[in-house]
Structure formats: C-alpha cells, structure tokens
N, C-alpha and C positions, 0 to 999 in steps of 0.2 A: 461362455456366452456373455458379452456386453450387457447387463444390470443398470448400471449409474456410472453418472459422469461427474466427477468433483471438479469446480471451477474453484482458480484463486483467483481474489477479486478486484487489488489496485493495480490498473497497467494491463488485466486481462480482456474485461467485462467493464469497468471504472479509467478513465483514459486520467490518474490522478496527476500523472508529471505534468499534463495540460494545465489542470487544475491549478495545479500550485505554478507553476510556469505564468496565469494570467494572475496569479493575485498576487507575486513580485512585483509583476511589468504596472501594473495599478498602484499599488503602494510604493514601490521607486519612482514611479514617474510623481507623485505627490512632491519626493523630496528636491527630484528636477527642477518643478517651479517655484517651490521656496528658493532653494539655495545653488540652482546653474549646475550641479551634479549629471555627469550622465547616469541614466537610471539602468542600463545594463551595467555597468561598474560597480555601478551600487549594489544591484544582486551581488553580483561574485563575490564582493567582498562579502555580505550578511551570511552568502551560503559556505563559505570560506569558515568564517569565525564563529557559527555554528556550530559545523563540525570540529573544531576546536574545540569550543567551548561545551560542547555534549559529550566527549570522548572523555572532559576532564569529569563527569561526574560518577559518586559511589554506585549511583543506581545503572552507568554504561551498558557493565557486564548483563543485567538483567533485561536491559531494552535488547541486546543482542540475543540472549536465550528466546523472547518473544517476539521479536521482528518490530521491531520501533524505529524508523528513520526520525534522524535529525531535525526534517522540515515536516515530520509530524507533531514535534516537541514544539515548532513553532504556531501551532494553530490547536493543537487539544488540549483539553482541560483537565486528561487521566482523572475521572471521578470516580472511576473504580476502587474497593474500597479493601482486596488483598494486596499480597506481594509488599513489590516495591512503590506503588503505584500512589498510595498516600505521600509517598517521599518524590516523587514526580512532579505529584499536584503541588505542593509547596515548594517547589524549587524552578516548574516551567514559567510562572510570572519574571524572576530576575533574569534567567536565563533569556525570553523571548529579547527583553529591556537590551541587554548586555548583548547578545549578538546583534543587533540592531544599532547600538550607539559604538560599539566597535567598530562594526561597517562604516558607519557616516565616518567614524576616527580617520580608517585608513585613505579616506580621499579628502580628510582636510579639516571636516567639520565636526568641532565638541560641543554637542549640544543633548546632554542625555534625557533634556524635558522630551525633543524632539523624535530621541531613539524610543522611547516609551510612548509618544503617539502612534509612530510607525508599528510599532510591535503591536499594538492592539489594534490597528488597523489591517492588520495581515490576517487574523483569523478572520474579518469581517469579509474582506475580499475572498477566501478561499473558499467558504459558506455561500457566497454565493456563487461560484461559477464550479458546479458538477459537472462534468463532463462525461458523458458515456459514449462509447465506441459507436457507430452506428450500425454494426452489423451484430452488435449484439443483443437486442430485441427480438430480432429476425430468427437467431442463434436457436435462442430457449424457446421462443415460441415452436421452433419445430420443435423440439428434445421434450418439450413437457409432456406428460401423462405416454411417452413413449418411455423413458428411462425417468429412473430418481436421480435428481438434483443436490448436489449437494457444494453449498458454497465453505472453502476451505481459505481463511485467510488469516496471513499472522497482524499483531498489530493489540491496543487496547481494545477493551470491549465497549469501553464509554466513546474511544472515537470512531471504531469500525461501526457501528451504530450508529454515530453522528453524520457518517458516510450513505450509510442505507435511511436514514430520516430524511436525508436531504434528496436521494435518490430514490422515490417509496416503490416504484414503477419495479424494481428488482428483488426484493423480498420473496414476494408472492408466488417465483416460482420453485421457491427452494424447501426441498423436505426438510431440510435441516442447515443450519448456519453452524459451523464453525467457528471458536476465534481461538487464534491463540494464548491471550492473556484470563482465558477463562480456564482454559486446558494446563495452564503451567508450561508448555513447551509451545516449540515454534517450527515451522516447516524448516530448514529438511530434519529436524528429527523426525525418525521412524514413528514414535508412537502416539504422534500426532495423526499420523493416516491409518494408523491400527486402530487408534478409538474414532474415527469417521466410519472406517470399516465395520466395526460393532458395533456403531449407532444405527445403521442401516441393515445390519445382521447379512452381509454379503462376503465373500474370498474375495482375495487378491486380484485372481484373473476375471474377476466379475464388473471390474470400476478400469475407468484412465482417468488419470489426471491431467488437466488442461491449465497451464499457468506459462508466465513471460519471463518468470528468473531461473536460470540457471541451478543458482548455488540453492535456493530455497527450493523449489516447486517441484522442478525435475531432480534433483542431488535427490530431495525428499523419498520421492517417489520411487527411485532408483533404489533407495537403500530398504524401501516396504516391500520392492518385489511388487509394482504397479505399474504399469504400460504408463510411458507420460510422453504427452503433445506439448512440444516447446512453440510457445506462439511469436513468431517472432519477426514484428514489423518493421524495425529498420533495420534489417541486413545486418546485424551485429555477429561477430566472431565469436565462433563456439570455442571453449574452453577446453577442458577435459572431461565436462560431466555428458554425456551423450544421451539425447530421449530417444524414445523409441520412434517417435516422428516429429518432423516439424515443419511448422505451417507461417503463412506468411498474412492468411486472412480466417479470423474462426467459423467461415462458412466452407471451409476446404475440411473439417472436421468429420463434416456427410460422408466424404469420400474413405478417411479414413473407419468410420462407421461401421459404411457396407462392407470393407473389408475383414471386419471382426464377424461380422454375421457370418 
C-alpha cells in the first residue's frame, strides 16, 4: 500500500534550468551593451568553459558523488562546513571569475575586471528569478496529510536551502528534506533512498519516487527496489534506465496513485 511519495526537487517541483536559463539571458545581455557581443554566444561560451574548467578541479570527483552541476558552482557559496566543501567555497570565487572572462576570451574580448563583474552578477540574477512549475502547488496541496512528503535532492546543503529560502512556499509541505551533501552520497546511489526510507520507517513497496533524471532519480530508485515516476516534459529519449511509469505533467501522478490503491 502507497505510504509516501519522495519528490526530487531541481527540474521536478523547482523549474531550476528556467532559472539559470533567465539569469544568463540578464547577465549576457549586460555584456551585449558594453561591448556588441551576442549574448546567446556569450552563454555557450561561459557554459562551455565551465564545464571545462569544473571538470579540472580536485574537488570534481566529490561534486559527482553529491550531485553538484557546473552552473551551480556558478551561483553558490558551498558554506557548508564538511567534505569537500570548504575547498569548494575557496576555489568557487576564481572559478565563477575565470569561466566568465574565458567566455568573453572566446568571442574577442580580454577584459577580466569585466569577467569578475559578470561573475558576481550571475548569482544576483539567479536569486532572483525562482521558478516553480505551476502545477506543482496544485500537486502537494492534494498529496499533503493524505501521504508523507518527502523531498529527496542531491546538491549542497547551503545551496539547496538557498533554493527553498528563496522559494519558502515549498518547505512546509515536506516531513522531511533530504540533501545529499548532508547524507555523504547522492541519487542514484542506493543508500541514499534507504536512509529516506528509515527516516520515515516505511518498505520499499510503501514510497515512489518522482523525479525528471534519468541517471540520478530513476537509475536511483531502480537500484533501491522503489516504484519510480520519470517526469518527463520535453519528450526526451529514454535511455536504458527504465521507470516504472512516466508522465508528461505531475498532475497525471493521481492516476498513477489510484492505481497503486
């Protein structure tokens, strides 16, 4: 019998690619009217040299064990105070600098005062434009005090909180938060949903998981021995990791529901 439902939260419940998607388009388009740049060029190159320049660092391997994207390192502070995480916080200032004055490099312009304004102007845009899905209010407001809530997402703890501070509307309905850089591990490792499972004292066949990645959410899920709903909004081709359902909008979720009843 259906118990709880574990939601993961950038891209499920949190529309974050939007997010980060308007505080580019804001902050490249700044360097458009300085210097005649097109500011979609400009992304690709910043998003480009990023991940370049994120891949080269000691701490890589550990943002992979925790679920860390690249154009997170460009907007959090990691003030978390295990792990790797102090070695994050003193290395995300040159880095945001350095992928930012790389970008402007590759279409022309050497100017690193300028890549260090951009760079701190990127976390200020992304802060402010939250994004939430709209049918995800709708979502939890049915599921509350009918099932326990539990939000499962990898990522720092200082920024997936900098996430729900800026979004407070979604807290409130959750028994319990998950992160994964508090946990030591990151979706799809197994026992990341094994200790969600024993924070709520429920079996396997008691929860589904509901998330939009593939390799993390569902692969995760899959490997727990947990029913998982791949959410999946733009038509993307599935892999070889296979959920047990997938949906295209998270109000089609009731359906699968009734059918666990």
């Amino acid at each position: 019998m259906l118990k709880a439902i574990f939601f993961d939260l950038d891209d499920t419940l949190l529309w974050d690619q939007k997010s980060v998607k308007e505080a580019f388009v804001a902050t490249c388009k700044i360097a458009e009217e300085r210097y005649g740049i097109d500011h979609q060029k400009l992304e690709e190159a910043v998003r480009e040299e990023a991940r370049r320049l994120y891949s080269s660092y000691e701490f890589y391997q550990f943002t992979q064990i925790i679920g860390i994207n690249p154009f997170e390192g460009l907007w959090g502070n990691f003030l978390d105070e295990h792990d790797e995480f102090p070695k994050m916080k003193e290395m995300v200032p040159h880095y945001r600098k350095d992928a930012w004055t790389a970008g402007l490099k590759k279409l022309g312009v050497n100017d690193p005062e300028f890549g260090y304004e951009l760079a701190e102007r990127f976390p200020e845009e992304r802060r402010k434009s939250p994004f939430v899905y709209e049918e995800t209010f709708q979502t939890l407001d049915t599921l509350k005090g009918k099932y326990k809530l539990l939000l499962l997402t990898n990522g720092s703890p200082n920024l997936q909180n900098t996430k729900l501070t800026i979004t407070p509307e979604l807290v409130p309905y959750f028994d319990q938060i998950v992160i994964s850089g508090d946990f030591g591990r990151g979706k799809p490792d197994p026992s990341i949903f094994e200790h969600a499972l024993s924070l709520l004292d429920l079996k396997k066949d008691e929860v589904i998981m509901v998330g939009d990645n593939l390799m993390t959410d569902i692969l995760g899920a899959n490997r727990a021995s947990i029913k998982s709903v791949w959410i999946n909004r733009h038509d993307k081709v599935r892999n070889e990791v296979i959920p047990t359902y997938e949906i295209k909008h998270l109000e089609e979720l009731f359906t699968i529901i009734d059918e666990l009843k």
